[in-house]
N, C-alpha and C positions, 0 to 999 in steps of 0.2 A: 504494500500500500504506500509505506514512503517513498519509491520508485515512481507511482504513477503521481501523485503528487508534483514531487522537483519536474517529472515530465512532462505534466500536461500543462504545470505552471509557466515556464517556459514558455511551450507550444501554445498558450494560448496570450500571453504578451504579443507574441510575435505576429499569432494572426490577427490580432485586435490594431498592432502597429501596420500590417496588411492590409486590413478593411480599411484601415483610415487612409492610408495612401492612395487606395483605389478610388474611395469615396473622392479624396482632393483632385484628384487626376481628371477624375469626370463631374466634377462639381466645377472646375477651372478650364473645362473644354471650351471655345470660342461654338458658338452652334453655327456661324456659319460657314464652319468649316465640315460637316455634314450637312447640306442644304435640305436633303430627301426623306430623313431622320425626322417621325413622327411624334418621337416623344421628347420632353425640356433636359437636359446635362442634370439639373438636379434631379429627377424622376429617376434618370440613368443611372446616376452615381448611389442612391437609394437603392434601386432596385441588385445594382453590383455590388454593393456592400453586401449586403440583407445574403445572397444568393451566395456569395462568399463565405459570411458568417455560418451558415447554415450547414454547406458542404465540409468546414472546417470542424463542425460539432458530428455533424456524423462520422468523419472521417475518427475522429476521435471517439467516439462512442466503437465502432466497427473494432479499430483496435484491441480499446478495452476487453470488447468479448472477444475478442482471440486471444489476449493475454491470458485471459480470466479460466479458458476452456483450457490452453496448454499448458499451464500451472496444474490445473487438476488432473488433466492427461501425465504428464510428468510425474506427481505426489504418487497416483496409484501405479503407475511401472515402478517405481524406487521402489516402494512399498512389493510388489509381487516379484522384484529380485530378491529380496530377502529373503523369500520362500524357495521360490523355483525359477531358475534365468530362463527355462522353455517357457512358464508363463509368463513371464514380464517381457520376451521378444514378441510372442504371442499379440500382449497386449498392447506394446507398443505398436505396433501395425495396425491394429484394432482403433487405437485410441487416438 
């Protein structure tokens, strides 16, 4: 748990400092330099933030549950080497 902590604290400064960059980038866009472009720079830079934010929470959530599953995969092969190394090869292929 303290691993994902320092990790995700991290990872989520950084995307926070990401979303705000994106946001300025297209909050700072001249519009007529897309003329054809239906919606306002700020609408844009909204909806690219938001859309970034979001991907960067699942992206993070996904992980989680693959850390979370290969930690427990892992505990019970340790666990069934100490019994029998045919069951814990067994079950690592399994797991």
């Amino acid at each position: 748990e303290g691993f994902f902590q320092v990790q995700y604290g991290t990872i989520s400064v950084l995307a926070a400092c990401t979303g705000t960059g994106l946001f300025l980038m297209y909050v700072t866009k001249d519009p007529e330099t897309m003329p054809s472009q239906a919606i306002s720079p700020l609408a844009m830079a909204v909806l690219t933030a938001i859309t970034f934010v979001v991907g960067a929470l699942c992206s993070a959530l996904s992980g989680y549950a693959g850390m979370w599953v290969s930690v427990r995969a892992n505990v019970r092969v340790a666990n069934a080497a100490t019994k029998c190394y045919n069951d814990a090869i067994q079950l690592c292929f399994r797991a």
